[in-house]
DOSESE-719030 format. One record per atom (N, C-alpha, C): residue number from 1; residue in one letter; atom name; x, y, z. Coordinates in nm, 4 decimals, decimal comma. Layout:
BEGIN
<site num="NUM" residuo="A" atomo="CA" c1="X" c2="Y" c3="Z"/>
...
This chain:
BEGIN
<site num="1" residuo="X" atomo="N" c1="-12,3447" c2="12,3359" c3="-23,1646"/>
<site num="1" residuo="X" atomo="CA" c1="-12,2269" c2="12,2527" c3="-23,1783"/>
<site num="1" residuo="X" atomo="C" c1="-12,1641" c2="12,2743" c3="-23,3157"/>
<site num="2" residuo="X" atomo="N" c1="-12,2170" c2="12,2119" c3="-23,4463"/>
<site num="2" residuo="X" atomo="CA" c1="-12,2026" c2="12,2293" c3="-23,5389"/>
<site num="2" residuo="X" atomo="C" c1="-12,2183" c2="12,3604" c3="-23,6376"/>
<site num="3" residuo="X" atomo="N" c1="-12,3303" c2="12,4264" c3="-23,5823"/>
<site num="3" residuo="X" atomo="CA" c1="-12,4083" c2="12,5455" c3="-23,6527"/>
<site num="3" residuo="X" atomo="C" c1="-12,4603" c2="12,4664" c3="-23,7800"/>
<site num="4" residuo="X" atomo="N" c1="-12,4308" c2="12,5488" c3="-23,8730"/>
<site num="4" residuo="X" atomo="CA" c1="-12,5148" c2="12,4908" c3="-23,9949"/>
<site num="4" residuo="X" atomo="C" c1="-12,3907" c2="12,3868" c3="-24,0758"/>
<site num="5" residuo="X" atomo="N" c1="-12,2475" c2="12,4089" c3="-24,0248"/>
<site num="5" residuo="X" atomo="CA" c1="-12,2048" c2="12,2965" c3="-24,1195"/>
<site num="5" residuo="X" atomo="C" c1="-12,2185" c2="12,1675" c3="-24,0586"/>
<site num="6" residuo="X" atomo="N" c1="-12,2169" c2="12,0671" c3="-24,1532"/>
<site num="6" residuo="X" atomo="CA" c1="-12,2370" c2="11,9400" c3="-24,1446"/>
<site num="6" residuo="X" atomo="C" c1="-12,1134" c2="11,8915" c3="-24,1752"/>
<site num="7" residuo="X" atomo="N" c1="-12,0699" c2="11,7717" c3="-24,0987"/>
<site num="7" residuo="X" atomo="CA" c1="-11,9710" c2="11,7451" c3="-24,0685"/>
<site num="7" residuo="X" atomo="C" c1="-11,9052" c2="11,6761" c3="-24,2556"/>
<site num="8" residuo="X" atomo="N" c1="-11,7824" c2="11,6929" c3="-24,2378"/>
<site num="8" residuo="X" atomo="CA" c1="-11,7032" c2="11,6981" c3="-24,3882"/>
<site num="8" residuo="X" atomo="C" c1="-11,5759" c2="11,5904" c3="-24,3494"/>
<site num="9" residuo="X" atomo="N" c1="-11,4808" c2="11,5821" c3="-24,4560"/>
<site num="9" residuo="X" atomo="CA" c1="-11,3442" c2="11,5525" c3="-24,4071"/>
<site num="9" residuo="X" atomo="C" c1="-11,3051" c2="11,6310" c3="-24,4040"/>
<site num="10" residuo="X" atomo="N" c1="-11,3304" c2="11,7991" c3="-24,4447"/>
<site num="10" residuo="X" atomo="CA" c1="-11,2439" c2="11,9094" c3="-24,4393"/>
<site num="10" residuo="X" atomo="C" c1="-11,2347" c2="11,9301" c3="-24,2912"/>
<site num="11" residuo="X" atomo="N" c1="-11,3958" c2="11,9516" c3="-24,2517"/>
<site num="11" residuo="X" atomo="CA" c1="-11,4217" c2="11,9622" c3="-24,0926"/>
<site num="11" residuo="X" atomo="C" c1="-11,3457" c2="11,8938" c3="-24,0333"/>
<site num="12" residuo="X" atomo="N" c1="-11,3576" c2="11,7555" c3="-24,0225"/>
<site num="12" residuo="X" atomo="CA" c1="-11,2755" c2="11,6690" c3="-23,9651"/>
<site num="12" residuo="X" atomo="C" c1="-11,1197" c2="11,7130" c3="-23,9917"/>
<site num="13" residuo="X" atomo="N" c1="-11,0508" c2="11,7397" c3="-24,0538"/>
<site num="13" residuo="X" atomo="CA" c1="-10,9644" c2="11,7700" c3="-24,0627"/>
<site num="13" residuo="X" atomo="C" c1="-10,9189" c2="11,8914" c3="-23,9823"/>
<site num="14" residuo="X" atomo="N" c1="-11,0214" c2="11,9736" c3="-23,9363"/>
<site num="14" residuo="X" atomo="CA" c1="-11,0193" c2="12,0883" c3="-23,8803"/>
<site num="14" residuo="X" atomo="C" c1="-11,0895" c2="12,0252" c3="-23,7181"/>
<site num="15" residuo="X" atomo="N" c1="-11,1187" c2="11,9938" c3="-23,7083"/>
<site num="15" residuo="X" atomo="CA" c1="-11,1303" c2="11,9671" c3="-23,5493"/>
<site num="15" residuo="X" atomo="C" c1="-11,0159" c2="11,9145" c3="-23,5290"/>
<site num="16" residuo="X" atomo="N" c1="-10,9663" c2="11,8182" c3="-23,6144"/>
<site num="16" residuo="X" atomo="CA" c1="-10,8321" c2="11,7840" c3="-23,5126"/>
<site num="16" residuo="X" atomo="C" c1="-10,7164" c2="11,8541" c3="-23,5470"/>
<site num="17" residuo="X" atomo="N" c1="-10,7514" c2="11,9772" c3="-23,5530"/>
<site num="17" residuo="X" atomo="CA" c1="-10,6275" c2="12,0819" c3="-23,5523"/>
<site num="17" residuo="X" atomo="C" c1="-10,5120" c2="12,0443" c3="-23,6939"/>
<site num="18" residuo="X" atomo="N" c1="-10,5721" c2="11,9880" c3="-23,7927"/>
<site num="18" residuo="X" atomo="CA" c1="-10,4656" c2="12,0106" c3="-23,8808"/>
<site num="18" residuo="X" atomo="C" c1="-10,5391" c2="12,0862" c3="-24,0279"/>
<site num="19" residuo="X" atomo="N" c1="-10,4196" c2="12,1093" c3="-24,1316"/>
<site num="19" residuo="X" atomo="CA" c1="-10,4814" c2="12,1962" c3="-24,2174"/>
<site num="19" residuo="X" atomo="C" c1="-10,5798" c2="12,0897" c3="-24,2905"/>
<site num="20" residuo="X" atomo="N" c1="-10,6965" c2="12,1415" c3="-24,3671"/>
<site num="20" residuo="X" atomo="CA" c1="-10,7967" c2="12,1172" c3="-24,3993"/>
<site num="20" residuo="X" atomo="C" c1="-10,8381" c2="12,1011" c3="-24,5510"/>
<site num="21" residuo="X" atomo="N" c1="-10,7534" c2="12,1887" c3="-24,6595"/>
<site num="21" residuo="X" atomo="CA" c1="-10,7290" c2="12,2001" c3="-24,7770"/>
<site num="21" residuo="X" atomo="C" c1="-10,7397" c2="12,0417" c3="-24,8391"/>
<site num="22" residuo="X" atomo="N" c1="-10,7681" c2="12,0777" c3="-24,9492"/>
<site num="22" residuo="X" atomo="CA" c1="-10,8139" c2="11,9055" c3="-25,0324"/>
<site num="22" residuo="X" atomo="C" c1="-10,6151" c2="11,9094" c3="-25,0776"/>
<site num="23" residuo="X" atomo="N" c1="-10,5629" c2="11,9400" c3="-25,0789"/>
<site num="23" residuo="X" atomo="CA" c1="-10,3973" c2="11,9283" c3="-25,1210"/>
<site num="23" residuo="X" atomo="C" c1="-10,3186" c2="11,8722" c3="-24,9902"/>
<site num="24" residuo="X" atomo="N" c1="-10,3778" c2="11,9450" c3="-24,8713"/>
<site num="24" residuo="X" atomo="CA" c1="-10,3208" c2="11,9019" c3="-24,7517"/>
<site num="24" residuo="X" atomo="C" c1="-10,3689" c2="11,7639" c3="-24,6733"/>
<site num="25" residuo="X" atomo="N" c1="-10,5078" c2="11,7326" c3="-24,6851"/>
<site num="25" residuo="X" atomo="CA" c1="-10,5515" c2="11,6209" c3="-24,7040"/>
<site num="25" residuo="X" atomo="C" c1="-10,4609" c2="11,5145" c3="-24,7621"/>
<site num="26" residuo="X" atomo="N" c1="-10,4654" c2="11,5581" c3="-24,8580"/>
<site num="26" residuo="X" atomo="CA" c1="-10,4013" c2="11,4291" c3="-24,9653"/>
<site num="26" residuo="X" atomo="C" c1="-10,2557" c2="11,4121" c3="-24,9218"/>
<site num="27" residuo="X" atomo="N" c1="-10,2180" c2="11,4807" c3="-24,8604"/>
<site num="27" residuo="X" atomo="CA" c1="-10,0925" c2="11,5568" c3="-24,8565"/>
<site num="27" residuo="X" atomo="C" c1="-10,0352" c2="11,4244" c3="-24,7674"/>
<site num="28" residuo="X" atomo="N" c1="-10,1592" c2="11,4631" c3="-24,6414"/>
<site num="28" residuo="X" atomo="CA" c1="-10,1380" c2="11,3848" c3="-24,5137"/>
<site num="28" residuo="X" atomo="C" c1="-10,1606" c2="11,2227" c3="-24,5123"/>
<site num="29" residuo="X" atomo="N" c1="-10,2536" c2="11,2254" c3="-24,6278"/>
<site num="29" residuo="X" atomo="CA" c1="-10,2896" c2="11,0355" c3="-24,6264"/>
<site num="29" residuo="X" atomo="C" c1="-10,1999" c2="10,9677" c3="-24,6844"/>
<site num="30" residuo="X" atomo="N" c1="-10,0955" c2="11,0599" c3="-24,8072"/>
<site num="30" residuo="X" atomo="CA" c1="-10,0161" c2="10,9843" c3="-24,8353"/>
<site num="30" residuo="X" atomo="C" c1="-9,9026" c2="10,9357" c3="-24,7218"/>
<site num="31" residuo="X" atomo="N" c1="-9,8771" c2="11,0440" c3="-24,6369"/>
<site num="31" residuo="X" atomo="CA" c1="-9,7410" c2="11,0425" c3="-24,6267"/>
<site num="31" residuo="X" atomo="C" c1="-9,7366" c2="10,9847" c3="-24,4299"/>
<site num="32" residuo="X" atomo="N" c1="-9,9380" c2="10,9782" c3="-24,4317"/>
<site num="32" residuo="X" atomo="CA" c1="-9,9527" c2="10,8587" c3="-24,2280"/>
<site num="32" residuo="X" atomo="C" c1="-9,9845" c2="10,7502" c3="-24,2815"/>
<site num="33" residuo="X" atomo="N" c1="-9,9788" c2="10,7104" c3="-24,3532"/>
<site num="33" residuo="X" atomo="CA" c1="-10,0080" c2="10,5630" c3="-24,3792"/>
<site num="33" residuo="X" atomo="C" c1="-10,0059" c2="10,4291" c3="-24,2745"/>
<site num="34" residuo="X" atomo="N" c1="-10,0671" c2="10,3842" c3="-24,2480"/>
<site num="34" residuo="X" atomo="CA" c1="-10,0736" c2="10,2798" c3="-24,1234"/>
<site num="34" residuo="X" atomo="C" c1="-10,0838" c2="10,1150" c3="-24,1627"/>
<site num="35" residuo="X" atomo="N" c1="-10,0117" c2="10,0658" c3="-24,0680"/>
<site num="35" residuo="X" atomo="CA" c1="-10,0690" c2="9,9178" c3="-24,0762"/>
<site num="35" residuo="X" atomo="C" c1="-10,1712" c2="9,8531" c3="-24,0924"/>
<site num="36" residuo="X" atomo="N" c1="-10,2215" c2="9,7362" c3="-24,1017"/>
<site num="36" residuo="X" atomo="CA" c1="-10,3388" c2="9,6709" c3="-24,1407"/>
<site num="36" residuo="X" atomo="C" c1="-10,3244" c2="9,5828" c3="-24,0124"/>
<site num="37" residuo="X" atomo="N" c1="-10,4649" c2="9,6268" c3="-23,9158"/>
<site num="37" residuo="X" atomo="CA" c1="-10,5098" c2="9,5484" c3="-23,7699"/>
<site num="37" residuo="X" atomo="C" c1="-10,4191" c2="9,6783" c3="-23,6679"/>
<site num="38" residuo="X" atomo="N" c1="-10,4417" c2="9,7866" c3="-23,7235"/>
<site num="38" residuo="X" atomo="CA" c1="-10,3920" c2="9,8700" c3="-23,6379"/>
<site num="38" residuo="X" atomo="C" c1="-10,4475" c2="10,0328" c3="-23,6432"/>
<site num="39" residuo="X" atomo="N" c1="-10,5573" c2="9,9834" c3="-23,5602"/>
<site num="39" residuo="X" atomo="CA" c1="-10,6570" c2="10,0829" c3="-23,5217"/>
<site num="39" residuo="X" atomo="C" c1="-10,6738" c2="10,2595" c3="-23,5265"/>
<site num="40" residuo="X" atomo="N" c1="-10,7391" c2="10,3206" c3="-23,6048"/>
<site num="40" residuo="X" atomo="CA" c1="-10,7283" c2="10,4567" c3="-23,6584"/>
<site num="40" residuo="X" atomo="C" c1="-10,6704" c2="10,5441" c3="-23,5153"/>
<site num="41" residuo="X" atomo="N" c1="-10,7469" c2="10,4842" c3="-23,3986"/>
<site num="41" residuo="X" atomo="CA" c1="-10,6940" c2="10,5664" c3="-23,3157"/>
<site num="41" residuo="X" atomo="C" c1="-10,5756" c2="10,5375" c3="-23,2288"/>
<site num="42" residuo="X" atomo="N" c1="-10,4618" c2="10,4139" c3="-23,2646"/>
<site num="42" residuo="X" atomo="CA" c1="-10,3752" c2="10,4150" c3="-23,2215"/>
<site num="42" residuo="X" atomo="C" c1="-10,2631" c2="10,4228" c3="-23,2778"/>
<site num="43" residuo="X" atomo="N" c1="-10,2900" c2="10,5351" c3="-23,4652"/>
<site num="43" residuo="X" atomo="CA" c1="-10,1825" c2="10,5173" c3="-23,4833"/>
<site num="43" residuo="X" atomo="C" c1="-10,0553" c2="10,6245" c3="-23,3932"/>
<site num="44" residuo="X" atomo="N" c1="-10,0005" c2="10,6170" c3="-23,3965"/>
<site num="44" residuo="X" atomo="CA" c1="-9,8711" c2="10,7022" c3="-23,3356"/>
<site num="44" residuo="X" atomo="C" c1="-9,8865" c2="10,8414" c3="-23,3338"/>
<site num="45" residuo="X" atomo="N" c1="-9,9270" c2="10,8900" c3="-23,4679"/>
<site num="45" residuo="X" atomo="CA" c1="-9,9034" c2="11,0588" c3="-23,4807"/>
<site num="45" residuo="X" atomo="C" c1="-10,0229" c2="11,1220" c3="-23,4082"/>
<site num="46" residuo="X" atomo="N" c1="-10,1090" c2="11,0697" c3="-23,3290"/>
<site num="46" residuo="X" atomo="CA" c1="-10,2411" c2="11,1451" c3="-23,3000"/>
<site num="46" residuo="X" atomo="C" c1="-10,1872" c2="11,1895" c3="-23,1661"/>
<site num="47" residuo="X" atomo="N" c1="-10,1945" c2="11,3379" c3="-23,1170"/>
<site num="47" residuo="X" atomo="CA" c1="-10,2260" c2="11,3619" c3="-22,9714"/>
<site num="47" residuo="X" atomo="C" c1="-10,3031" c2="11,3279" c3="-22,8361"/>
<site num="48" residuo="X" atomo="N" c1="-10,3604" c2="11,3484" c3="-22,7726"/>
<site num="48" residuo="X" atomo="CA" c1="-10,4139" c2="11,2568" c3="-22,6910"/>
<site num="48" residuo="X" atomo="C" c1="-10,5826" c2="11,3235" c3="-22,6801"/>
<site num="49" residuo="X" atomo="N" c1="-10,5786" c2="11,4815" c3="-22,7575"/>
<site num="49" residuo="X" atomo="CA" c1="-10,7123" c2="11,5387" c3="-22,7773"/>
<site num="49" residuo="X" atomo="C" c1="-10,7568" c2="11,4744" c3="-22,9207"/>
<site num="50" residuo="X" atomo="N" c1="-10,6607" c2="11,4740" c3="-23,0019"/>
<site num="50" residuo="X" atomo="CA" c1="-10,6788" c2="11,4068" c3="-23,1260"/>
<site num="50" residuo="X" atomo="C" c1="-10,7223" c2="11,2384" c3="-23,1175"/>
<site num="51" residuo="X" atomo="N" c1="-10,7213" c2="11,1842" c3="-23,0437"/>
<site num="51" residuo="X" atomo="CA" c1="-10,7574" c2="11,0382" c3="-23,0153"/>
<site num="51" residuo="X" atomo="C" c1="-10,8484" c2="11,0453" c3="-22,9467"/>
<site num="52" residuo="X" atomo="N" c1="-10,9042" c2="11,1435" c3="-22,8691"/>
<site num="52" residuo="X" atomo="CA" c1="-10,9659" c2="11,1207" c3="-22,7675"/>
<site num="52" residuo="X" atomo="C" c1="-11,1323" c2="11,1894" c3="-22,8513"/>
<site num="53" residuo="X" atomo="N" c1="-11,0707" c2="11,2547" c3="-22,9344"/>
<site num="53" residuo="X" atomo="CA" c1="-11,1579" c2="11,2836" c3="-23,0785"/>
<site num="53" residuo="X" atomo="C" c1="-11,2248" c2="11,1720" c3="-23,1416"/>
<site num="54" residuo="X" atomo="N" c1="-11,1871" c2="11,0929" c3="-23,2078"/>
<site num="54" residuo="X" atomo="CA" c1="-11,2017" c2="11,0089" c3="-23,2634"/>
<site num="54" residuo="X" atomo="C" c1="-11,2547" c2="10,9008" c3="-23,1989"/>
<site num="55" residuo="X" atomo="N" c1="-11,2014" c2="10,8361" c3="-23,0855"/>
<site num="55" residuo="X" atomo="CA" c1="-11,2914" c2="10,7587" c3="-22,9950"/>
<site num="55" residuo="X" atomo="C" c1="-11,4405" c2="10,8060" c3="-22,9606"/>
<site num="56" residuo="X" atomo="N" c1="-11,4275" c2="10,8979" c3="-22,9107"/>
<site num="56" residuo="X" atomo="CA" c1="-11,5660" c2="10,9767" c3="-22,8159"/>
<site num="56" residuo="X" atomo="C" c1="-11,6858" c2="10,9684" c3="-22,9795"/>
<site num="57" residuo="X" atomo="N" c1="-11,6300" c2="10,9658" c3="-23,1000"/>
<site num="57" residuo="X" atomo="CA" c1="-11,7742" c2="11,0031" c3="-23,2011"/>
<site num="57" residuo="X" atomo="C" c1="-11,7590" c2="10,8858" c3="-23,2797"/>
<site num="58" residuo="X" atomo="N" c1="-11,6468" c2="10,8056" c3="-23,2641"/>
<site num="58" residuo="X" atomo="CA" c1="-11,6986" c2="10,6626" c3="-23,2940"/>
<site num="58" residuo="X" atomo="C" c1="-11,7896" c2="10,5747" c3="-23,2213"/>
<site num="59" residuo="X" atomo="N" c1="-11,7430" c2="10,6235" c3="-23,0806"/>
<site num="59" residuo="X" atomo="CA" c1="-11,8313" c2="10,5115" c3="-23,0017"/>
<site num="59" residuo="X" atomo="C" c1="-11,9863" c2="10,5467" c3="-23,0121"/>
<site num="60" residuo="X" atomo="N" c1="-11,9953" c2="10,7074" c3="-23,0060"/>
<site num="60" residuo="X" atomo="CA" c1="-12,1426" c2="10,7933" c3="-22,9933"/>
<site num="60" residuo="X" atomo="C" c1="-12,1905" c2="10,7447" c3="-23,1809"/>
<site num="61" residuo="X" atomo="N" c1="-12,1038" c2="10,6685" c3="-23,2606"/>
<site num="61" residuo="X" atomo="CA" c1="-12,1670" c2="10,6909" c3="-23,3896"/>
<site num="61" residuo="X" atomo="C" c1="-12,2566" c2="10,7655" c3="-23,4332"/>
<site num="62" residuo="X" atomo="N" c1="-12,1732" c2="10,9281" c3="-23,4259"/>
<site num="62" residuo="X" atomo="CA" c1="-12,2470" c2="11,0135" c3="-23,4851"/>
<site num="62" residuo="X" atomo="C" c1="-12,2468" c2="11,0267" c3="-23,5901"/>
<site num="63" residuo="X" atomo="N" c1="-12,2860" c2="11,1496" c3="-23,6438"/>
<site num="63" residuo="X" atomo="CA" c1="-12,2457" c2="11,1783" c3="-23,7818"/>
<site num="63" residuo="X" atomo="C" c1="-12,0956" c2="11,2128" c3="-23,8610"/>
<site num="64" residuo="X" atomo="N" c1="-12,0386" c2="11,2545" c3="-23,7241"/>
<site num="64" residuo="X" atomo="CA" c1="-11,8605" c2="11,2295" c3="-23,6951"/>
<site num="64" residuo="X" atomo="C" c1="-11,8413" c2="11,1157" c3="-23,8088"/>
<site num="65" residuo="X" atomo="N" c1="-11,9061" c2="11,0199" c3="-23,7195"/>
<site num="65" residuo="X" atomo="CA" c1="-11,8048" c2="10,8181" c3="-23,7291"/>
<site num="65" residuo="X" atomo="C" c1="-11,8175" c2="10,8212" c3="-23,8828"/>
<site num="66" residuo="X" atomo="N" c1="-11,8924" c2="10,8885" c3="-23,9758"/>
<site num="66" residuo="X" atomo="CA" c1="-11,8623" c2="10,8081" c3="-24,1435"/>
<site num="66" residuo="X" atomo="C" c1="-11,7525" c2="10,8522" c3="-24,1827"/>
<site num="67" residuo="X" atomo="N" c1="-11,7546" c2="11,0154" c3="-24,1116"/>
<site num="67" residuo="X" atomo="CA" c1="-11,5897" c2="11,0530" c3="-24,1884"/>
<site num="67" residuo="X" atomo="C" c1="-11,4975" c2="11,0119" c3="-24,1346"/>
<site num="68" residuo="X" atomo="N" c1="-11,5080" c2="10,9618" c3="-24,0036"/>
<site num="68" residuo="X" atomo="CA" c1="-11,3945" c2="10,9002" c3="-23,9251"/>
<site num="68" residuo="X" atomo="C" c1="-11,3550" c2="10,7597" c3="-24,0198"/>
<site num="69" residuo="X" atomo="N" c1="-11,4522" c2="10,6713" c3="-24,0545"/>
<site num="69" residuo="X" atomo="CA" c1="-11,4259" c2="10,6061" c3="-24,1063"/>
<site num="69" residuo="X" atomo="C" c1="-11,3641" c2="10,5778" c3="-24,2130"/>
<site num="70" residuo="X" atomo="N" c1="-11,3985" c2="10,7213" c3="-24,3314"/>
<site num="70" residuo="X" atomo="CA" c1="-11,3485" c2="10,7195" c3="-24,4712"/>
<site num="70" residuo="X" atomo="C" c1="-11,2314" c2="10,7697" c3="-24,3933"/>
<site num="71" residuo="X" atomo="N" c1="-11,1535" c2="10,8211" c3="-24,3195"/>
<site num="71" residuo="X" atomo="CA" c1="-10,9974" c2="10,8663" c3="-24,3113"/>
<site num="71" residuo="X" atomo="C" c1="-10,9359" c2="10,7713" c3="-24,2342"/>
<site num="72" residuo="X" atomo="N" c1="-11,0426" c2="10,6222" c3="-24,1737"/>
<site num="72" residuo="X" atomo="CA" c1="-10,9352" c2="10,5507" c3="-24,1536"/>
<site num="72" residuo="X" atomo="C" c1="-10,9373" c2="10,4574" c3="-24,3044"/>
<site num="73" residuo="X" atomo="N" c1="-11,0306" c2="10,4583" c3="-24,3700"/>
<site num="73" residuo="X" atomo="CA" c1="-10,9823" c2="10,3337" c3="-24,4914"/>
<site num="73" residuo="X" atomo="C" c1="-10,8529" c2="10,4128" c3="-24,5732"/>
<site num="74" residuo="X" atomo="N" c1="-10,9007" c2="10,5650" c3="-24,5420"/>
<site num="74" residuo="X" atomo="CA" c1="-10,7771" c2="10,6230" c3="-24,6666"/>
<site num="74" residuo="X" atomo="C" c1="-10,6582" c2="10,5674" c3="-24,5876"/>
<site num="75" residuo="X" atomo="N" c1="-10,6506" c2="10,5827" c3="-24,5014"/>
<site num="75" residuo="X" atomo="CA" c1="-10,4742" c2="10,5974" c3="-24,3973"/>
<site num="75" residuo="X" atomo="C" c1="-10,4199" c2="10,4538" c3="-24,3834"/>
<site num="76" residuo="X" atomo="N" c1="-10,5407" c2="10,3438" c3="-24,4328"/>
<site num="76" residuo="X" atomo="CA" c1="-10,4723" c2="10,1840" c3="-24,4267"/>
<site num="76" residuo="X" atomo="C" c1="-10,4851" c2="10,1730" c3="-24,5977"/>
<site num="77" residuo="X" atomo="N" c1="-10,4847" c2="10,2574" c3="-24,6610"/>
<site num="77" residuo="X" atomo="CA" c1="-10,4592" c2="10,2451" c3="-24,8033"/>
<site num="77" residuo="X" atomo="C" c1="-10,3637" c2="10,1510" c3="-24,8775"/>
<site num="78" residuo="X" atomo="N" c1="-10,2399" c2="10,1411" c3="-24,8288"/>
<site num="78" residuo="X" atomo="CA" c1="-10,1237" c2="10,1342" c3="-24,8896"/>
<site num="78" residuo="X" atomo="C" c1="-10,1138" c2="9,9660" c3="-24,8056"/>
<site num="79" residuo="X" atomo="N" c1="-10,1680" c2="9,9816" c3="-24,6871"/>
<site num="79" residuo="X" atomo="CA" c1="-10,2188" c2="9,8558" c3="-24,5985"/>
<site num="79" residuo="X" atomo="C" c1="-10,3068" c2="9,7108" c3="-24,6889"/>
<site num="80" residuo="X" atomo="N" c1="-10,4152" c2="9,7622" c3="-24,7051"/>
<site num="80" residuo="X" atomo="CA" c1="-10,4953" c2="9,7100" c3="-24,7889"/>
<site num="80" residuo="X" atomo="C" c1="-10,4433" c2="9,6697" c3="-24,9505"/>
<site num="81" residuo="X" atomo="N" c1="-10,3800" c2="9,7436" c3="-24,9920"/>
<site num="81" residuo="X" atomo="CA" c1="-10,3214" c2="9,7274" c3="-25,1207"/>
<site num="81" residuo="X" atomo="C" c1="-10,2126" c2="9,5927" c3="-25,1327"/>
<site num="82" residuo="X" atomo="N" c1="-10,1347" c2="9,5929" c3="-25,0125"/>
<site num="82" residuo="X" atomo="CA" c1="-10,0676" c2="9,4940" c3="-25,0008"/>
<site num="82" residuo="X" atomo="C" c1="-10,1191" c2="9,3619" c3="-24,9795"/>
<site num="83" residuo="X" atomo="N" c1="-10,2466" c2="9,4025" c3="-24,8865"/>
<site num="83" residuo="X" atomo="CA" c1="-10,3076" c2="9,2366" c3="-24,8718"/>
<site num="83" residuo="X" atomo="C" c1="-10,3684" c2="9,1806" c3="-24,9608"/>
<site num="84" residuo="X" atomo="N" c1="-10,4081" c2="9,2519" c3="-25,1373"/>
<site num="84" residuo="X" atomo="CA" c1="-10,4594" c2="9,2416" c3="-25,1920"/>
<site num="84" residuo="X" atomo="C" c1="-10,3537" c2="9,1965" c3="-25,3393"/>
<site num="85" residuo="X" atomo="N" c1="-10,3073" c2="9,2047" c3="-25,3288"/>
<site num="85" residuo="X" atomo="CA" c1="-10,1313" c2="9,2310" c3="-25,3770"/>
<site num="85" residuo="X" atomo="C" c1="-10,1250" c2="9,0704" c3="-25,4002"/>
């Protein structure tokens, strides 16, 4: 499945088909930013393999779900900031 890499946010970034680069990353969290009570996998921009990603290794809480998790706290960033605000 994996071979020898262990799952990353780069990885993650690369299974769901987008670029992977620590610039493009950053690139992307600034600029999907999501609501607060509005679920990593429903925000808008995901495809339906791209959601269907993210569900399937959250629910299996694999080794997937931590990075799933750190890219949903990054993506309610600007979310969180406000409620804190």
């Amino acid at each position: 499945m994996l071979g020898k890499n262990k799952p990353s946010l780069e990885l993650l970034f690369s299974q769901l088909g987008l670029a992977n680069s620590l610039a493009a990353i950053e690139l992307y969290v600034r600029t999907h930013q999501i609501p607060a009570g509005m679920p990593l996998h429903d925000a808008p921009f995901w495809n339906r393999s791209q959601r269907d990603f993210l569900i399937s290794h959250l629910v299996q809480d694999d080794d997937w779900a931590i990075w799933i998790d750190e890219l949903n706290q990054q993506l309610h960033m600007d979310a969180y900031k406000l409620q804190t605000a």
